[in-house]
C-alpha positions in Angstrom: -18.8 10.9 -39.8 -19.6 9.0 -36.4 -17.0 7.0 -34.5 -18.4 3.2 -32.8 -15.8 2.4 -30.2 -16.6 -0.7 -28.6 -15.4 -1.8 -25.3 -12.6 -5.0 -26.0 -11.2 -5.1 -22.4 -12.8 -8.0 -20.3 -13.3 -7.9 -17.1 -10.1 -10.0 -16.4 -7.9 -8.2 -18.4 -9.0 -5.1 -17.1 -8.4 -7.0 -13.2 -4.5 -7.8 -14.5 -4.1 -4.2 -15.6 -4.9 -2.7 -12.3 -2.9 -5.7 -10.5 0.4 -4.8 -12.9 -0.7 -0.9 -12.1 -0.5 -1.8 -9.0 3.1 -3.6 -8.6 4.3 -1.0 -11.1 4.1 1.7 -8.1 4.6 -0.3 -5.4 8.1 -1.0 -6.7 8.6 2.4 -7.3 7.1 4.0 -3.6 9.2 1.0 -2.4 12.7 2.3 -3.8 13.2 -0.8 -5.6 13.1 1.0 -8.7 14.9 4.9 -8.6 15.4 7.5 -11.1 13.8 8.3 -14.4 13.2 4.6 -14.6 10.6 4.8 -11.4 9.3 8.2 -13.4 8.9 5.6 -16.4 7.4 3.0 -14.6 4.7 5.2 -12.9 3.6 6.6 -16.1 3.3 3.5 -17.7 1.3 2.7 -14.4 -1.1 5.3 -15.0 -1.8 4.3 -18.6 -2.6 0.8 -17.4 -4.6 2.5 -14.6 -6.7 4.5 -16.7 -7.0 1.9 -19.6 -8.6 -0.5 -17.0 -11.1 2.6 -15.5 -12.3 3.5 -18.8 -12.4 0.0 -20.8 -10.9 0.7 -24.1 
């Protein structure tokens, strides 16, 4: 059995994931956001982050 992925991100959409990656840890480095909500926030970060790297 062989899996086809094929790429569906577009280079804009992956450009607003890293922009929202981005804010996401700014807002935490910043203090705006403390806690184990700036722990949520830069993990959901890093999904966008890595979503925009690898294009799936």
């Amino acid at each position: 059995m062989e899996l086809n992925f094929q790429r569906n991100l577009g280079a804009l959409d992956r450009g607003i994931r890293v922009v929202i990656s981005l804010v996401l840890f700014g807002l935490a480095a910043m203090g705006f956001i403390t806690g184990w909500i700036a722990t949520i926030t830069n993990i959901l970060g890093l999904f966008n982050l890595l979503e925009a790297a690898i294009g799936y």
